[in-house]
Backbone as XML, in Angstrom:
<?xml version="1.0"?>
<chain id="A" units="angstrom">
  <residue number="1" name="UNK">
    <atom name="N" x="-43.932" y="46.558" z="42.644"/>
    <atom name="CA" x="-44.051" y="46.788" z="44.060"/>
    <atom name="C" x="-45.037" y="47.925" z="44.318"/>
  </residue>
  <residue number="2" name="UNK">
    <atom name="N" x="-46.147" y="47.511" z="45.097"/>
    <atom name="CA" x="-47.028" y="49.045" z="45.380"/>
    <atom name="C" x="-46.192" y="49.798" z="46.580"/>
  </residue>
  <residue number="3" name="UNK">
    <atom name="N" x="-46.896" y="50.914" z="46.028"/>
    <atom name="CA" x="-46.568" y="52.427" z="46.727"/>
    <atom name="C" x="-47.224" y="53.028" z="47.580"/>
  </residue>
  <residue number="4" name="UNK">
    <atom name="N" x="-47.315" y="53.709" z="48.474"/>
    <atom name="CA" x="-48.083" y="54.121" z="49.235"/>
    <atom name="C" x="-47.988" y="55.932" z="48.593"/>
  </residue>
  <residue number="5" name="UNK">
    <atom name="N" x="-48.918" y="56.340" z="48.181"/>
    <atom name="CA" x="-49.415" y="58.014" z="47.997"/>
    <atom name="C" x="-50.592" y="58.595" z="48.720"/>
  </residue>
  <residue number="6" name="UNK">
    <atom name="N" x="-50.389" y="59.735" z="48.629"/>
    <atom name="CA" x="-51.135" y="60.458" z="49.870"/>
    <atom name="C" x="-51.628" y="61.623" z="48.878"/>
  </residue>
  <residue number="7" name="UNK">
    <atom name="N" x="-52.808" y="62.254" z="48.116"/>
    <atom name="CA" x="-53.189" y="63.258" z="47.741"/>
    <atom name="C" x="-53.900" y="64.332" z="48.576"/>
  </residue>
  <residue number="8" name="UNK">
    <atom name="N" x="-53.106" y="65.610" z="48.728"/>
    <atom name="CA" x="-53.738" y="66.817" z="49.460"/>
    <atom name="C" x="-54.339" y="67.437" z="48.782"/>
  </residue>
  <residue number="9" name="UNK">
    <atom name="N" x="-55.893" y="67.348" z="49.202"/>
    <atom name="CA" x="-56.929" y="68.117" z="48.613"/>
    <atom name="C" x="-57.070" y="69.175" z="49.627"/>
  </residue>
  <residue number="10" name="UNK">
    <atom name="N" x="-56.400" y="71.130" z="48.749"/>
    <atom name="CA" x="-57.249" y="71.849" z="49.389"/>
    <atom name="C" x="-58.035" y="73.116" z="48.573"/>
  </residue>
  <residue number="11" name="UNK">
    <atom name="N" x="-58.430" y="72.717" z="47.415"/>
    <atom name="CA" x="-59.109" y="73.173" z="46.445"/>
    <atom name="C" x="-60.621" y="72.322" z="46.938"/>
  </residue>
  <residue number="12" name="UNK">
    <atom name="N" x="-61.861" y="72.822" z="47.475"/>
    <atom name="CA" x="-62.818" y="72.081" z="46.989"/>
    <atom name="C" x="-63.271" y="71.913" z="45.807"/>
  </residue>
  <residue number="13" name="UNK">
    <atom name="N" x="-63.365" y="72.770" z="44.624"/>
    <atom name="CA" x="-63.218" y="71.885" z="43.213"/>
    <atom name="C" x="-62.302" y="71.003" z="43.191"/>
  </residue>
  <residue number="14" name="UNK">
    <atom name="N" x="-61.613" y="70.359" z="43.474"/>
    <atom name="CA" x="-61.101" y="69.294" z="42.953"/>
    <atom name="C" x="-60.740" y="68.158" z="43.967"/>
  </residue>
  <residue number="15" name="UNK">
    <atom name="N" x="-61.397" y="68.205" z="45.028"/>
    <atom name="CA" x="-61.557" y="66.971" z="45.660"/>
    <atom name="C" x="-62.411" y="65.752" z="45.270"/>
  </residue>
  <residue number="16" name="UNK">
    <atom name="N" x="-63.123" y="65.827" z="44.070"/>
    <atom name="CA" x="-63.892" y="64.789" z="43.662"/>
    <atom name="C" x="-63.230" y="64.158" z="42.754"/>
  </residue>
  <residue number="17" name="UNK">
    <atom name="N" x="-62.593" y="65.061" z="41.735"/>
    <atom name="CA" x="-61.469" y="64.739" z="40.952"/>
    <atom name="C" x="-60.460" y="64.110" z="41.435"/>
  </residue>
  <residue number="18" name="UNK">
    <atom name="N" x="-59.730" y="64.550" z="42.658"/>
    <atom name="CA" x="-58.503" y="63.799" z="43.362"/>
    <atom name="C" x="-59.198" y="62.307" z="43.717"/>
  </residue>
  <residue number="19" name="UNK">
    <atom name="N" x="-60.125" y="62.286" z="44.158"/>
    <atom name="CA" x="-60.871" y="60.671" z="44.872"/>
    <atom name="C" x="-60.493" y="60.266" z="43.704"/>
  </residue>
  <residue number="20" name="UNK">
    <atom name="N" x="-60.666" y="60.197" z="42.546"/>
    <atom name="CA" x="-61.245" y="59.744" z="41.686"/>
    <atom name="C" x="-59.670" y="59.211" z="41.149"/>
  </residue>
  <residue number="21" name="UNK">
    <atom name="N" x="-58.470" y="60.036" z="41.477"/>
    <atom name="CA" x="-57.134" y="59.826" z="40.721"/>
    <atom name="C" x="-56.601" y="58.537" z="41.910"/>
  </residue>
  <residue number="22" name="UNK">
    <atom name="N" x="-57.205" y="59.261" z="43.092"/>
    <atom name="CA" x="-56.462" y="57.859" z="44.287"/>
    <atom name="C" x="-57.317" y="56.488" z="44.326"/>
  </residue>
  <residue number="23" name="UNK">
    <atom name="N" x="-58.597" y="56.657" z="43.664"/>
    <atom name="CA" x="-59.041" y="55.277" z="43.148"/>
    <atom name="C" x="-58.523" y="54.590" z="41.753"/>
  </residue>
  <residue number="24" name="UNK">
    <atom name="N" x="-58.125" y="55.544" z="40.962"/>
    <atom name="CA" x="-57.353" y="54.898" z="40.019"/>
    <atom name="C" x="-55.806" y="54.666" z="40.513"/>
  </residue>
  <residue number="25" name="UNK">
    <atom name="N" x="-55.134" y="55.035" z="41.266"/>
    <atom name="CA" x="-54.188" y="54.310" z="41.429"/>
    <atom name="C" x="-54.598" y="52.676" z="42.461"/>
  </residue>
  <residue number="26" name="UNK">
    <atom name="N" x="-55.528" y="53.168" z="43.092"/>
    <atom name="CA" x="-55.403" y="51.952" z="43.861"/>
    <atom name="C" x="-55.738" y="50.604" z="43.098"/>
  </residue>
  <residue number="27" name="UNK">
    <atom name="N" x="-56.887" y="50.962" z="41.572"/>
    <atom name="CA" x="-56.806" y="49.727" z="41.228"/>
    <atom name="C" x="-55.665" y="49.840" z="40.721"/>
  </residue>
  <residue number="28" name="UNK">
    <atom name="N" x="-54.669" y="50.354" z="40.207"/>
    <atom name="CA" x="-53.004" y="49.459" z="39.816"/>
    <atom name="C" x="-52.691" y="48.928" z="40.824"/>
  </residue>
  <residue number="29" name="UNK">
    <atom name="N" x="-53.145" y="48.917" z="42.411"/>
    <atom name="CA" x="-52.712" y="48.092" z="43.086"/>
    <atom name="C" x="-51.433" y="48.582" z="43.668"/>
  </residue>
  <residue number="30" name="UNK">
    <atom name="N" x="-51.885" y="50.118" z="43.787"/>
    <atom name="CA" x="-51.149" y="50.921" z="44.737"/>
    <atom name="C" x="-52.027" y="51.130" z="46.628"/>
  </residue>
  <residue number="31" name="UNK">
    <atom name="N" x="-51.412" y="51.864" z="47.212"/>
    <atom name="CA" x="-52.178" y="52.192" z="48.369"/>
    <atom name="C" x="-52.402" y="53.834" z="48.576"/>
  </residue>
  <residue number="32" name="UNK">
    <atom name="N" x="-53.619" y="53.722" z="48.091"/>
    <atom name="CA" x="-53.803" y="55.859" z="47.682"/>
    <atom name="C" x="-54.597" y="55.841" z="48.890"/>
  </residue>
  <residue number="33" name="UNK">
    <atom name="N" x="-54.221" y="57.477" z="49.238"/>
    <atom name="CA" x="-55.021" y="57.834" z="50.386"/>
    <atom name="C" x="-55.153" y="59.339" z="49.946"/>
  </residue>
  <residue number="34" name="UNK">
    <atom name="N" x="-56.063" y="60.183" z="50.519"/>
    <atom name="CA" x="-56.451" y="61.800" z="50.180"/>
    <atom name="C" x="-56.622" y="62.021" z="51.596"/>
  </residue>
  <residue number="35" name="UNK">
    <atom name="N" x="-56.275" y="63.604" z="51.813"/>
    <atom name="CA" x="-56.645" y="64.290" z="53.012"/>
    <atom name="C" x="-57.087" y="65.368" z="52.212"/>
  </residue>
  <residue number="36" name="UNK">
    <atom name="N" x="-58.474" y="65.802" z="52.999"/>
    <atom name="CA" x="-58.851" y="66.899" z="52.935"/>
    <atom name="C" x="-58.743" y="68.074" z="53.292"/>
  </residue>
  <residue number="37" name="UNK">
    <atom name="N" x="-58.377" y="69.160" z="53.011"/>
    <atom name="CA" x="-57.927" y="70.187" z="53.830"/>
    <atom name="C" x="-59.019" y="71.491" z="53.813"/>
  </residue>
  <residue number="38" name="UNK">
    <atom name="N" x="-60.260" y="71.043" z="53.263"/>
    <atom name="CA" x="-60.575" y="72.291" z="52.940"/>
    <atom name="C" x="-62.228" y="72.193" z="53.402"/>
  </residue>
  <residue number="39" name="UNK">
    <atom name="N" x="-62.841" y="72.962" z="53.240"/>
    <atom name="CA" x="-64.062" y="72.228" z="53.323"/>
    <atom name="C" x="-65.141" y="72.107" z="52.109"/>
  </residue>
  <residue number="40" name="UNK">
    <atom name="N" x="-65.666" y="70.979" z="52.329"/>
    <atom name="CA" x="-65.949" y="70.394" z="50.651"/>
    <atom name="C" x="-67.714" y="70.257" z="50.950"/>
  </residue>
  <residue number="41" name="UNK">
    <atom name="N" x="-68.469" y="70.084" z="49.815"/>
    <atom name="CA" x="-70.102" y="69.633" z="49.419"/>
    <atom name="C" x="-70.145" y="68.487" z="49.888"/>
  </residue>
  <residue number="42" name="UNK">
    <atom name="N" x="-71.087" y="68.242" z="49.793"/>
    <atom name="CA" x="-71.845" y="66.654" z="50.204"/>
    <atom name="C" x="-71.889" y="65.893" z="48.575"/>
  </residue>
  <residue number="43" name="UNK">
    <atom name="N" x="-70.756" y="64.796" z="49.179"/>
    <atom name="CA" x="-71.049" y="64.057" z="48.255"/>
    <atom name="C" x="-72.084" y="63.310" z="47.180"/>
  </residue>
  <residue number="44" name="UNK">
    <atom name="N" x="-72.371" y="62.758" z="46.416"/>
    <atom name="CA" x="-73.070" y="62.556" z="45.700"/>
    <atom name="C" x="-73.072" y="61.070" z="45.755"/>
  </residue>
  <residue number="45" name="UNK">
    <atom name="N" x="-74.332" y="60.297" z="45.428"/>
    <atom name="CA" x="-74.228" y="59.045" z="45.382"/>
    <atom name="C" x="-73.238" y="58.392" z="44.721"/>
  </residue>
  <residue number="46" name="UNK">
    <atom name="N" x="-72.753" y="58.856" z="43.837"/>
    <atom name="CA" x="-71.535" y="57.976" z="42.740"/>
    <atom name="C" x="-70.273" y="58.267" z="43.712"/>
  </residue>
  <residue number="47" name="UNK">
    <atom name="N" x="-69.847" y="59.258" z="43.776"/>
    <atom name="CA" x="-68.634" y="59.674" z="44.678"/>
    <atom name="C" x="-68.571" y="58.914" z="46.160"/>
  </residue>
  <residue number="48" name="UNK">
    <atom name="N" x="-69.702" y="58.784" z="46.782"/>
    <atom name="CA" x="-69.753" y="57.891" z="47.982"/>
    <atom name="C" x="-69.939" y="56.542" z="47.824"/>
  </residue>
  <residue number="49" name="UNK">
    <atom name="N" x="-69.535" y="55.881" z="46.509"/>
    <atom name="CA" x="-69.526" y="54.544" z="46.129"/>
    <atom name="C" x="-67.920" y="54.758" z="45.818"/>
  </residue>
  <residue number="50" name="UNK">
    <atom name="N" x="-67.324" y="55.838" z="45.141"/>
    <atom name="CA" x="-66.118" y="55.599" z="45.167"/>
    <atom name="C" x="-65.456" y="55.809" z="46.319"/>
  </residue>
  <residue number="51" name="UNK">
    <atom name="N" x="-65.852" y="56.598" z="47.236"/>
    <atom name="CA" x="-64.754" y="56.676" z="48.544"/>
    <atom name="C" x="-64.864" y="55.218" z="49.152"/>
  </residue>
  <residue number="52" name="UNK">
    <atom name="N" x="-66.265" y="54.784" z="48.655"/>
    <atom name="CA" x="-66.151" y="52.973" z="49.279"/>
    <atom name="C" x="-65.299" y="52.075" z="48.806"/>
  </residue>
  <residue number="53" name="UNK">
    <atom name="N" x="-65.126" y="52.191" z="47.529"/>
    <atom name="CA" x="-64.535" y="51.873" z="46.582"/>
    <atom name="C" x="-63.057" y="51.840" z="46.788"/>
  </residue>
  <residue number="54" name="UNK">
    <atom name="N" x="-62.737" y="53.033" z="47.631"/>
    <atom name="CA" x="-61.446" y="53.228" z="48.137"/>
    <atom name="C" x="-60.719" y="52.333" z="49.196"/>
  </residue>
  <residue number="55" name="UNK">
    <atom name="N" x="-61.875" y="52.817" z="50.256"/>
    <atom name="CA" x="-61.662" y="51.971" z="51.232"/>
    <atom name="C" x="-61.582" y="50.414" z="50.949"/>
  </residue>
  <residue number="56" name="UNK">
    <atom name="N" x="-61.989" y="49.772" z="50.196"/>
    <atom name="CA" x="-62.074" y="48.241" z="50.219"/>
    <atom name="C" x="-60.667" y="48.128" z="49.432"/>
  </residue>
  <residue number="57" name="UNK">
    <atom name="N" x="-60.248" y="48.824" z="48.836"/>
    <atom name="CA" x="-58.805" y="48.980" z="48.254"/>
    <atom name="C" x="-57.655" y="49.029" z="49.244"/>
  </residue>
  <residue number="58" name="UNK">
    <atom name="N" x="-57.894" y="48.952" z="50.513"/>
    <atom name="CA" x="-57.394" y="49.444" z="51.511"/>
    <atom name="C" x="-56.771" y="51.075" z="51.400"/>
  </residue>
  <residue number="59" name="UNK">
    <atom name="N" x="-57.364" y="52.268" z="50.982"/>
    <atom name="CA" x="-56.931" y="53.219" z="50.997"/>
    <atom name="C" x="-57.916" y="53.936" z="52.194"/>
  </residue>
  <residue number="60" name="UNK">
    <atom name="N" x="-57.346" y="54.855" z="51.932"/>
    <atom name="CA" x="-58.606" y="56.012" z="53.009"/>
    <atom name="C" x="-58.611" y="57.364" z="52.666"/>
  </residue>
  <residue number="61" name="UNK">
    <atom name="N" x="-59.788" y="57.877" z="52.792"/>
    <atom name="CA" x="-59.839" y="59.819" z="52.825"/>
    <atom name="C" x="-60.451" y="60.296" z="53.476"/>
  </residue>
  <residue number="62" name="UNK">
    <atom name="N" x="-59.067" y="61.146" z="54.464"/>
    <atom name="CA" x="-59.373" y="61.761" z="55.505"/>
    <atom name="C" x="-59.485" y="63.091" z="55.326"/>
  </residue>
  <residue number="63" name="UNK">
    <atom name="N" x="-60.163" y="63.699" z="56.538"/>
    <atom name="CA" x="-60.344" y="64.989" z="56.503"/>
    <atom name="C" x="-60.033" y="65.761" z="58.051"/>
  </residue>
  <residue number="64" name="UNK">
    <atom name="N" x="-59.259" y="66.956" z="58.252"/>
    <atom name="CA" x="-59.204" y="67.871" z="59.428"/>
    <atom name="C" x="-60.096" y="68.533" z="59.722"/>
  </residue>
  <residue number="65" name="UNK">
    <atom name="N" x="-61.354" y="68.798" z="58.890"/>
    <atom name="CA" x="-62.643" y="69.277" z="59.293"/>
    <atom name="C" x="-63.589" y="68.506" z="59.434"/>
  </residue>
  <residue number="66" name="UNK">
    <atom name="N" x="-63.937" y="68.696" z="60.821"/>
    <atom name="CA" x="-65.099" y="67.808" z="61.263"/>
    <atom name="C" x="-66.350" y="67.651" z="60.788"/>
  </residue>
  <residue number="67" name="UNK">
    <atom name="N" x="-66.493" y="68.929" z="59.998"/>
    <atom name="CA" x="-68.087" y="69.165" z="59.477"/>
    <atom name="C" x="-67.557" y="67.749" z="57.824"/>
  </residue>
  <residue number="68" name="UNK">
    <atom name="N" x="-66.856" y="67.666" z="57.185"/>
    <atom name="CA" x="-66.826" y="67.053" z="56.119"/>
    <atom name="C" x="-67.004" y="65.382" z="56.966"/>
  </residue>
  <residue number="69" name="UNK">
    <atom name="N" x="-66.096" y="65.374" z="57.311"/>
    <atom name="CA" x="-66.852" y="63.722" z="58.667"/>
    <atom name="C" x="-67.798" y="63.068" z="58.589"/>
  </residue>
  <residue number="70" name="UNK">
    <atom name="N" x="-68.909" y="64.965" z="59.181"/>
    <atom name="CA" x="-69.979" y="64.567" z="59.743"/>
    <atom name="C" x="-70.706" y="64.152" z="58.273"/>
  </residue>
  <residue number="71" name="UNK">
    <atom name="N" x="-70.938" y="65.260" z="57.061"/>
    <atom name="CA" x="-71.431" y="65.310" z="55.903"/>
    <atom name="C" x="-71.201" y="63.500" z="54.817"/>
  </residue>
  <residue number="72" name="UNK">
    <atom name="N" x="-70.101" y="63.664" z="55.136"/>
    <atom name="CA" x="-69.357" y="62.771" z="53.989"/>
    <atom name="C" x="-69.054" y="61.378" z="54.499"/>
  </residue>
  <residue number="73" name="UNK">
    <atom name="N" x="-68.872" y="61.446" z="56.008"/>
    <atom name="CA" x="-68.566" y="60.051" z="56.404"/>
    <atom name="C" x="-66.559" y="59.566" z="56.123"/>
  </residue>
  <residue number="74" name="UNK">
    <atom name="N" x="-66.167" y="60.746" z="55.933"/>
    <atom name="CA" x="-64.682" y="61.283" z="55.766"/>
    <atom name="C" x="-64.044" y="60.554" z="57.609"/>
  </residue>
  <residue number="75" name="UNK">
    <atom name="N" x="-62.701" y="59.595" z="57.183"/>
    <atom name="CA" x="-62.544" y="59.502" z="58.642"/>
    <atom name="C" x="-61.726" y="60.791" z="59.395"/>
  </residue>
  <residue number="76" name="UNK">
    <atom name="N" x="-61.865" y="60.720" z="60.052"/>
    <atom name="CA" x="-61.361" y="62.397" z="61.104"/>
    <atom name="C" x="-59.806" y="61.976" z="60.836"/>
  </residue>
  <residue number="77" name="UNK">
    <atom name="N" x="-59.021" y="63.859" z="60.616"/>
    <atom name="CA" x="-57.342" y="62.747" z="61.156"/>
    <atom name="C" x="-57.120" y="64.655" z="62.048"/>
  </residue>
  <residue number="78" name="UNK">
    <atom name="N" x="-56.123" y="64.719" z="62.960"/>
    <atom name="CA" x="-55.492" y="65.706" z="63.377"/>
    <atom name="C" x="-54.748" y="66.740" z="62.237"/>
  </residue>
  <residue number="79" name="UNK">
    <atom name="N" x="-53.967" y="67.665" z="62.251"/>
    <atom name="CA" x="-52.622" y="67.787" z="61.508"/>
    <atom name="C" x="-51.347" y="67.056" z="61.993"/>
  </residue>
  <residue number="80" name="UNK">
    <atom name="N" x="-51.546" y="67.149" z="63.239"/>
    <atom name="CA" x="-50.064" y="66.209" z="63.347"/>
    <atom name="C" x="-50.185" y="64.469" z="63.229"/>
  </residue>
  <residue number="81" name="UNK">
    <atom name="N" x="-51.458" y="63.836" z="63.472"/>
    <atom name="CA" x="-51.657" y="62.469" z="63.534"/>
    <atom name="C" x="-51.634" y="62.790" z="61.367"/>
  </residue>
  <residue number="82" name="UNK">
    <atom name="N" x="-51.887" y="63.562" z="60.764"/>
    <atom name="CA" x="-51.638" y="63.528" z="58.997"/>
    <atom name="C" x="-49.988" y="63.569" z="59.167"/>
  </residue>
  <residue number="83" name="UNK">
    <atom name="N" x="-49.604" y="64.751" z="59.731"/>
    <atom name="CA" x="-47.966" y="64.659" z="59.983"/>
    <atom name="C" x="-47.560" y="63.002" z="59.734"/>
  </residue>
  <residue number="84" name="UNK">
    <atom name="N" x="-47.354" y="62.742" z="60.927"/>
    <atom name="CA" x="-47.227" y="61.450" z="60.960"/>
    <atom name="C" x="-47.519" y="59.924" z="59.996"/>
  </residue>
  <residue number="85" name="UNK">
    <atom name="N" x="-48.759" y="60.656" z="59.195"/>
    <atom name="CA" x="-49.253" y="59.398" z="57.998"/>
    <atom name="C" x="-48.318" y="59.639" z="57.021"/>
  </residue>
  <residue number="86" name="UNK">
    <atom name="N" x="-47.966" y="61.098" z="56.865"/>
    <atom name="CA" x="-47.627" y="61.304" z="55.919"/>
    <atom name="C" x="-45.786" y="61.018" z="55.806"/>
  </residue>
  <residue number="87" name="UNK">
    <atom name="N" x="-45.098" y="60.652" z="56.493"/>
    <atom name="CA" x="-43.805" y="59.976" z="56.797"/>
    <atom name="C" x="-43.695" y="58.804" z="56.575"/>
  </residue>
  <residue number="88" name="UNK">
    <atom name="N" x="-45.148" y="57.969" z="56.317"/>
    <atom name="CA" x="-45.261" y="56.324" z="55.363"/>
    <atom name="C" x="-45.200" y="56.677" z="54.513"/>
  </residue>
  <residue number="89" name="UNK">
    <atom name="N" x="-45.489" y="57.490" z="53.653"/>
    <atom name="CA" x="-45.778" y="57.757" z="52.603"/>
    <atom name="C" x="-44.432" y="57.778" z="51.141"/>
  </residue>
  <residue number="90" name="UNK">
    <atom name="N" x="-44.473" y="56.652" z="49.887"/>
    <atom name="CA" x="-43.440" y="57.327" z="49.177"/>
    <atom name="C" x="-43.868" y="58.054" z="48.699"/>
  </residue>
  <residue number="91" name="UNK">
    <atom name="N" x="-45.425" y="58.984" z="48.046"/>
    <atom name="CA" x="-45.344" y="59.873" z="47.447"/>
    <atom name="C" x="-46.494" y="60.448" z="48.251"/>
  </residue>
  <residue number="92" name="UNK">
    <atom name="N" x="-46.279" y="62.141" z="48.014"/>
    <atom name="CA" x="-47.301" y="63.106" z="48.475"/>
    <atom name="C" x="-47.290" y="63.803" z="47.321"/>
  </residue>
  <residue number="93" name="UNK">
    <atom name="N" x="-48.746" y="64.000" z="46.795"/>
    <atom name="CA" x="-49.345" y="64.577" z="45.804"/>
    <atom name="C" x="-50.113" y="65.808" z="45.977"/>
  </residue>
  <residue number="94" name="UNK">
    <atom name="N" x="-49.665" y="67.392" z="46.224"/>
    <atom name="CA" x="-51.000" y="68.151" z="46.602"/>
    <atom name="C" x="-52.045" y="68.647" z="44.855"/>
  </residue>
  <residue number="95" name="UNK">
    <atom name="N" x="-52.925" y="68.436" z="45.560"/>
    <atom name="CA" x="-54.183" y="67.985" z="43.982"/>
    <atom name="C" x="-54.827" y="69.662" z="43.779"/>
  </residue>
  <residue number="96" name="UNK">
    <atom name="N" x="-54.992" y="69.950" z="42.967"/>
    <atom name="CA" x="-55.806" y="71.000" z="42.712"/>
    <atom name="C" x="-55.133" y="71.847" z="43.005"/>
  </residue>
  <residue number="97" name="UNK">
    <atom name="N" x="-54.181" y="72.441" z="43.340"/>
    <atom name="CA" x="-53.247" y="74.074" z="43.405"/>
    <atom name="C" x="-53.611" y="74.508" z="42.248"/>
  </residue>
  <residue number="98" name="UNK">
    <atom name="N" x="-54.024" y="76.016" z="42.560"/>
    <atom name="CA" x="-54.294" y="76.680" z="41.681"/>
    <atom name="C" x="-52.690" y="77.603" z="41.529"/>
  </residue>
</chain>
């Protein structure tokens, strides 16, 4: 049975790394999603094939900062409209804590 997980990225080192863990779950044929919390670089051509990569998985990675949006093509979410995603969710993962 897939799962629905949610990874909180608020380390920018390791938001490329987290994409990279919620695209490997999604090919098991889970439903991974990442929020961004922080503000992150401009992706790189390989990394913006995997956030595509994501999306066609039906996952998504969102971000509360608008500038990553604008940069990255990240879909926008609120904190409380994430609140709210995050109550589908069976697992929440925060990625990168130092």
């Amino acid at each position: 049975m897939s799962k629905k997980v949610c990874f909180l990225y608020k380390n920018p080192d390791y938001v490329v790394d987290g994409m990279r863990s919620a695209l490997g779950l999604s090919v098991e044929n889970n439903y991974a999603f990442g929020a961004v919390l922080c503000k992150m670089d401009k992706l790189d051509e390989h990394n913006m094939e995997n956030l595509d990569w994501i999306r066609d998985m039906e996952g998504e990675v969102f971000s509360t900062l608008p500038e990553n949006c604008e940069t990255n093509g990240l879909t926008p979410i609120t904190l409380e409209e994430l609140g709210q995603k995050l109550r589908e969710m069976d697992f929440i993962i925060p990625f990168g804590t130092k």
